[in-house]
N, C-alpha and C positions, 0 to 999 in steps of 0.2 A: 598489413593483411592484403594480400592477393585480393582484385574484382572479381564482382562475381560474374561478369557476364560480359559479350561485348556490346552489348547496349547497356551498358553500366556508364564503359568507358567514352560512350559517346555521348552521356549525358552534361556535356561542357558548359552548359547554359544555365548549370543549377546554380543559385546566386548563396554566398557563402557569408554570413554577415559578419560584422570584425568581431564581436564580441558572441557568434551563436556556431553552431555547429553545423557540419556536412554529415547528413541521414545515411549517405549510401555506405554499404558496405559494414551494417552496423546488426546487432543481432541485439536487442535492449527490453529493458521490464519492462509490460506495460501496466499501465494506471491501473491500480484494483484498491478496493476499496479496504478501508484496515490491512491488508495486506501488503499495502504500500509505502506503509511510515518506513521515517527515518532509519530504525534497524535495518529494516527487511532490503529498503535500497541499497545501504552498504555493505551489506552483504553480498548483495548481488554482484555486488561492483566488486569485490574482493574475489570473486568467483569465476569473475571477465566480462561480466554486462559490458558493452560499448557506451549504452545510455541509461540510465535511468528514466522512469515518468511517474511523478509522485499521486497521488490519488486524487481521485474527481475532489476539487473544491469550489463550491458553492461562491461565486462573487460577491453575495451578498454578505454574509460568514468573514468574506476576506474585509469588506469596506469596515472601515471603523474600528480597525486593528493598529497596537503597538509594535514596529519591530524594534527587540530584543537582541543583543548579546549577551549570551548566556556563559562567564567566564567560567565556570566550574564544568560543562560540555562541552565548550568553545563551539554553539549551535548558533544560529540565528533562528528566533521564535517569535513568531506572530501572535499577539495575543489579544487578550480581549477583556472585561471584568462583566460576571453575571449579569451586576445589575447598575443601570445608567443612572437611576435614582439616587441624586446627588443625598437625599435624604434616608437612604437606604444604611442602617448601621454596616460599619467594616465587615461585622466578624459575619453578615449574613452576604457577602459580596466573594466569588470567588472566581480566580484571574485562571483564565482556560488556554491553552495553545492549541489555535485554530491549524496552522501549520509550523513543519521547523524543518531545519536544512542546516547540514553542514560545510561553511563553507571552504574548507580545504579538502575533504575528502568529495565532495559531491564539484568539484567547480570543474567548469566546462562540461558537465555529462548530467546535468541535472535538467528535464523539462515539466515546468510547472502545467498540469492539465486544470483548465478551468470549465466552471460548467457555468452556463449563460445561456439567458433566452433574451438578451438586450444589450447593443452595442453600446451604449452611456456605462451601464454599470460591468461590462468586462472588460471596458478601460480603466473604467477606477481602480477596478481592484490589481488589473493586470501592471498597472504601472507602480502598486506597490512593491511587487515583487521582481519586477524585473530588471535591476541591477543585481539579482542574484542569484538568477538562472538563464541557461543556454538558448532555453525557447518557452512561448507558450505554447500551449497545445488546448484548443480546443472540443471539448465532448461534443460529438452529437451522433454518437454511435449507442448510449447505454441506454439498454430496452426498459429497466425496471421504474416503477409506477414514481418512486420519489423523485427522480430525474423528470422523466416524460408529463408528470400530471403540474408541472411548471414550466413547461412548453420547452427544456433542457432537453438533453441527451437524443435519443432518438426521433423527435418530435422536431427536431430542426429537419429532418430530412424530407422531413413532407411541408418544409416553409422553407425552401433553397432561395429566395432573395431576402428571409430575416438573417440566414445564417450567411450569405455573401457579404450580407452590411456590415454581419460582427467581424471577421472574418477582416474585411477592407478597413474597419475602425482600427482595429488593430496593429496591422502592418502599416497605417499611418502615425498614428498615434502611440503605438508600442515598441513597434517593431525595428521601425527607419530612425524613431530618437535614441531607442538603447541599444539599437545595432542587431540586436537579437532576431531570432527566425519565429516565425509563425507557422502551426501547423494546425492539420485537422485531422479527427479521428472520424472515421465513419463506417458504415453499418451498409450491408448489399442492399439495392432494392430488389421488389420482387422479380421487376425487368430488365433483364441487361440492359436495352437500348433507355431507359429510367435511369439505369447509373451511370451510362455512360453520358447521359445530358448533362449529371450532376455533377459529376466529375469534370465536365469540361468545362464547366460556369466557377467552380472552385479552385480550381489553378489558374485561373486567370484573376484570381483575387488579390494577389504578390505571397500569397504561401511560399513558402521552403521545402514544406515535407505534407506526406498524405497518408496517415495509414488508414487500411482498409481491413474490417472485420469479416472475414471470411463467410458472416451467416446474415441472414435478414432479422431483422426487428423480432418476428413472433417467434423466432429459432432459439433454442436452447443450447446452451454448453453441451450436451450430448446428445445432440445432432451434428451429424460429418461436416464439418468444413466445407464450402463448395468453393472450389477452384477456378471454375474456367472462366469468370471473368477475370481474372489476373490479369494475364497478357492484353485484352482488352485497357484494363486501367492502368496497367505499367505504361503502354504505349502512349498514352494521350498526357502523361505527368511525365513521360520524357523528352515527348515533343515541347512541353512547356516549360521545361526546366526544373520541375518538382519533385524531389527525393519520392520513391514509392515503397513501403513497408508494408508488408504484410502481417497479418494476425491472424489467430484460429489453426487451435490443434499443432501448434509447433513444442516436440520435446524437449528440444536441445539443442546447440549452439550447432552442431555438425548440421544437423535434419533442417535447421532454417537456412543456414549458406547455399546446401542446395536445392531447398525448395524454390527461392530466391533465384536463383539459377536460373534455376526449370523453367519458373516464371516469368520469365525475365523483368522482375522488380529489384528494389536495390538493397531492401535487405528485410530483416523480420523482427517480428516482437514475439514474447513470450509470457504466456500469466498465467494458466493453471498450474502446469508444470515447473514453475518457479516459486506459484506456493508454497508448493511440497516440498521441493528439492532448490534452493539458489543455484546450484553446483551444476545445473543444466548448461550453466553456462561455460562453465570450462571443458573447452575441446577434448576430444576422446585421447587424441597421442599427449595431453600434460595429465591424463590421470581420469579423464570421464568425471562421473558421478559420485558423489562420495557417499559416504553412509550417513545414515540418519544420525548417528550420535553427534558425528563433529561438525554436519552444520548443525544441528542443534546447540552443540557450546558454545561454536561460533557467534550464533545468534545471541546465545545469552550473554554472552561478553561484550557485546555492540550497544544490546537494552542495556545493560547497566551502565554500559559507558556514557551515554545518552539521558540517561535517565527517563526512559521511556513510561509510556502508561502503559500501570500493570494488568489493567483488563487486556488490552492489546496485547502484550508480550503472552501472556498467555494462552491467547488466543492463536496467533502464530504459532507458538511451542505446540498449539494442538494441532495445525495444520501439518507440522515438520515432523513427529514424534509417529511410529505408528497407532494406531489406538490399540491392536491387539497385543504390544507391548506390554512388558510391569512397568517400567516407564510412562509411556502412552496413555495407561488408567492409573496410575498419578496423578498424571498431567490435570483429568478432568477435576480432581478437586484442589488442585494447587489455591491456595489462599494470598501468598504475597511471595517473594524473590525468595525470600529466604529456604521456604519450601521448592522452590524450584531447583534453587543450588545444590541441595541436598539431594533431590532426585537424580539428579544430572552427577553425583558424586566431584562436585566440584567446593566443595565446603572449604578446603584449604586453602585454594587460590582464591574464592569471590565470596565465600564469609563472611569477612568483615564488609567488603562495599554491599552486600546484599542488605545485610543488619540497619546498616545507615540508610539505603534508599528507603528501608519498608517503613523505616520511621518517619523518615521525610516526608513521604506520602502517606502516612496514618494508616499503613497497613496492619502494623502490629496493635493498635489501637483498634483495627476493625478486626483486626483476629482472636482480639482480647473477647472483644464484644461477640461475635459470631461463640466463640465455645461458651460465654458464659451464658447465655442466652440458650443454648443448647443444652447443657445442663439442666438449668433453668426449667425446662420442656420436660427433660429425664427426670426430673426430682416430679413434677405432676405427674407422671403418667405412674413413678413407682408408689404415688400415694392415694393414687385414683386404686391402684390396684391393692394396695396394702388396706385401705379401706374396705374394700369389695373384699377379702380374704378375711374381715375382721380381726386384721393385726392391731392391736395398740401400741406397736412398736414400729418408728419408720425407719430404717438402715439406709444409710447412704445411697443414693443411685451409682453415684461411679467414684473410682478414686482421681483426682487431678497431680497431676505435673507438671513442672518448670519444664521448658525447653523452648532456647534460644532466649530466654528473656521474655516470654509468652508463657502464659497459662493456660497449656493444650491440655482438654480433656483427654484422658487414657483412650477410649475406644476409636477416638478419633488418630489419635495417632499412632495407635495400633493398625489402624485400617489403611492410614499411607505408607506405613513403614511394608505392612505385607503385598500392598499395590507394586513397592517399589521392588520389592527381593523377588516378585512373580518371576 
């Protein structure tokens, strides 16, 4: 890929670690939350992401984790069991993945983002995972109350020597033993001359990379992006060697190379517009953006491949899918995979792997239970009513039928079937 700038190329000082990655010149996901697992990053990457950034994870969440090979994904999983209670029966104990990574389709492009408000435990947890990603990346850009009201995310910004110390822990104890880079994510302050102090105390910390969130702390996703500190913060992270990435408001893999450009930083990230669409990231002359359908199958063919959770995959499908669609309002009551396959008219190809994961995961068990339960509710309400009519006679609420191996009530699967043919 052609530079983007010639203060790009005169960033010679940026330090390249044997085992982590060089920032510049790169257009990558960034860290969003559910929107970040597993699926949604190889997707991205199949689409042309340069990097990945996997979702804020919590250090504390991470300590006290098993990693896994998972030979049936071929994933590595970090996991955890509900309950520590050596006296806690089995069957009331249930083993959760904190996080998971693939490691042949994600290696060298994978940056684990950790969230920390103490340099002790972002080491602990960082050095569990870091023979298996490219960089860490630390939060302290995310405004919202579950981050900030643990002195995480945003709230490092207004303590620039807690966040220096994590920051230095790190690159000594993370960084220099597993080779890997160090970075930071942050958030404008209200005063340029404010960011630009901060930013000069933080590349000086042995970071690799910087990115910068185009808005301040109390700013919302739709509020414009502000700009003109760029150039300001590209400068002072070239002087020192440190990759500089931009975020905020980027659509697509064209619009960040040259914003990047413009700016003269070294390259950009992208997260609302890769919610919606992965395929932002493939350049306009191999084919632009694709349609909603085929990342959508895309997607669906990564969750099962993965075996994803199927709150999450859903939840994605409803990001990707439009809602004004017959599709789209499907989507909102999709129950487990198998209803998904079928919306998506993929039943011949992912069928059967669908059938098997929903069982895996007790989907078709909770689907059993949600219609009969439903039911359940229709047989009162027609006897509450048959009563009040003074019938002595009560007729069935609804008729039921098989499908997929599921006992769907009729009206329910009348109402996806007509969702879907909209």
């Amino acid at each position: 890929m052609s530079s983007l700038s010639p203060n790009s190329i005169a960033a010679k000082k940026v330090h390249i670690p044997a085992n982590g990655v060089d920032y510049r010149n790169k257009v990558v996901l960034a860290p969003m939350v559910r929107s970040g697992e597993l699926p949604s990053r190889l997707l991205a990457l199949k689409y042309g992401a340069d990097l990945v950034w996997g979702p804020e994870t919590i250090d504390k969440a991470l300590i006290g984790t098993t990693r896994k090979h998972n030979p049936i994904t071929g994933t590595i999983d970090f996991t955890r069991w509900s309950s520590y209670n050596e006296h806690a029966r089995p069957e009331k104990q249930r083993e959760s993945v904190i996080f998971s990574l693939h490691p042949e389709k994600e290696k060298g492009k994978l940056i684990y983002q950790i969230g920390t408000a103490k340099a002790e435990t972002a080491v602990a947890a960082a050095k569990l995972v870091a023979a298996d990603v490219a960089g860490i990346d630390v939060n302290s850009g995310c405004p919202k109350p579950f981050s900030t009201s643990g002195g995480m995310g945003a709230a490092l910004l207004l303590e620039p020597d807690r966040l220096c110390s994590i920051l230095e822990a790190l690159v000594k104890e993370v960084g220099d033993p597993f080779k890997i880079g160090i970075s930071v994510k942050i958030r404008l302050l209200e005063q340029a001359q404010d960011t630009e102090a901060l930013v000069s105390r933080l590349v000086k910390t042995g970071i690799t990379g910087l990115t910068v969130h185009c808005r301040t702390t109390p700013m919302r996703p739709r509020e414009r992006a502000i700009r003109e500190q760029l150039a300001m913060i590209g400068n002072i992270c070239r002087e020192a060697g440190v990759a500089c990435l931009m975020n905020g408001d980027v659509t697509s893999r064209d619009e960040g190379l040259r914003l990047a450009s413009e700016y003269g930083v070294d390259g950009a990230m992208i997260a609302t517009s890769a919610e919606k669409n992965p395929s932002v990231f493939r350049p306009q002359a191999d084919g632009g953006l694709a349609h909603w359908r085929e990342v959508a199958t895309q997607y669906l063919r990564e969750a099962l491949a993965v075996e994803n959770k199927w709150a999450n995959t859903k939840f994605t499908l409803i990001q990707l899918i439009p809602g004004k669609s017959g599709v789209g309002k499907a989507v909102q009551v999709l129950k487990c995979y198998m209803q998904a396959v079928e919306a998506l008219e993929m039943v011949e190809e992912l069928g059967a792997q669908a059938r098997l994961l929903d069982e895996k995961l007790g989907l078709d068990v909770r689907l059993a239970r949600l219609n009969r339960e439903a039911a359940e509710k229709e047989n009162k309400v027609a006897q509450r009513e048959a009563k009040r009519k003074g019938s002595r006679q009560h007729q069935p609420a609804r008729k039921r039928i098989a499908i997929a191996d599921d006992v769907v009530s009729l009206p329910t699967q009348q109402a996806f079937s007509a969702a879907v043919a909209l």
